[in-house]
N, C-alpha and C positions, 0 to 999 in steps of 0.2 A: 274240258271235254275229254270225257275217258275213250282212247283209242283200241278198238279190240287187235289182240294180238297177230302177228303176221305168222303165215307160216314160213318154211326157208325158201320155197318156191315164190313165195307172194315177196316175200321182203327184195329174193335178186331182183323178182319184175320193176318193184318198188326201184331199187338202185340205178337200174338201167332207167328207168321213167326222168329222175331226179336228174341222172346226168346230161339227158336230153334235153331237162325241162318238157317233156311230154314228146307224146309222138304216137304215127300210126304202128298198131302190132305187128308190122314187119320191118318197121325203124326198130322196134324195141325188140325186137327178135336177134336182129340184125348185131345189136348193141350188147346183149345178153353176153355174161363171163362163162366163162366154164363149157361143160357140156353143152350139142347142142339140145333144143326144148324144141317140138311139135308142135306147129304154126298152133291147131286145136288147145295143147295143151297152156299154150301162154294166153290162147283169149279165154278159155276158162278162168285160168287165174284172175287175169285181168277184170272177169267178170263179177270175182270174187270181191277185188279191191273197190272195183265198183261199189257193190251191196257194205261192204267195211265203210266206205267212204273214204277212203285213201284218193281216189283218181275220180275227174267228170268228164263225160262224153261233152266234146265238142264236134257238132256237125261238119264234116268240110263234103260239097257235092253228095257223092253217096256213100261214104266211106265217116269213120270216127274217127277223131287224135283223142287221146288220152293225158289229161293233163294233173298233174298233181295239184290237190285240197292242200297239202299240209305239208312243210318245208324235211328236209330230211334230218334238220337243226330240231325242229319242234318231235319227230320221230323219235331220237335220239332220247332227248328231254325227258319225253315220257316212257320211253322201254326205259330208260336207268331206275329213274323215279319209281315204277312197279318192281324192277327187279331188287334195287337197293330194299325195296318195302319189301317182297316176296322171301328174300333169302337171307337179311339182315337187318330185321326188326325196325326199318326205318333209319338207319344207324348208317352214315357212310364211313365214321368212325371205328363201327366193327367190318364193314367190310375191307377197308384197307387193312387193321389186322391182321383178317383173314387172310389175306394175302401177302404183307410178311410172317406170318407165322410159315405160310405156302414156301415162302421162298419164292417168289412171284415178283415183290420189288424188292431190289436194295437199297443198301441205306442212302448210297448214292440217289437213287431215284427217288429215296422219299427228300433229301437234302432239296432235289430240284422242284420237287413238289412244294414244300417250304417256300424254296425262294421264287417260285408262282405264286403263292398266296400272298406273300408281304410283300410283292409287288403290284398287283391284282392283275397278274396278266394270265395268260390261257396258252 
């Protein structure tokens, strides 16, 4: 299932929803990092997520909770998977590269990188 892309507004809502595991838009307002967002401006989004298919309305009385379709693990999964594809030819081998060429990791880190893989831990 290809995921359409979040924007940065949609993705905090996204984080706040996950930490919740769902909730009504003044739990997740409530829960929201950073700046505050305008009650209006977080149910649009949320509206957004909706139509994306990120979140589904569940009824409670008269009012909605919003509950996440798709884990934040699975989210993940697939932003890397487009962006590894988008910026490095499919290649996670060039993109680590790319990032010590950056000076981004060192060698230390890639040493521990190593000894996650020949241990197959994460």
């Amino acid at each position: 299932m290809k995921l359409e892309k979040l924007t940065i507004q949609e993705e905090e809502a996204m984080l706040s929803i996950w930490q919740l595991n769902g909730g009504f838009i003044k739990e997740i307002l409530e829960n929201l990092k950073g700046e505050s967002v305008p009650y209006t401006t977080l149910a649009s989004t949320i509206k957004n997520l909706l139509k994306k298919g990120y979140v589904k309305p569940v009824p409670y009385a008269n009012a909605k909770r919003y509950e996440p379709v798709i884990s934040e693990e699975e989210y993940k999964t697939g932003y890397m998977n487009s962006f590894v594809g988008d910026y490095f030819r499919s290649s996670y081998k060039e993109m680590v590269s790319f990032f010590v060429k950056e000076e981004k990791l060192s060698e230390n880190e890639l040493k521990e990188i190593m000894e996650m893989i020949k241990n197959g831990k994460s």
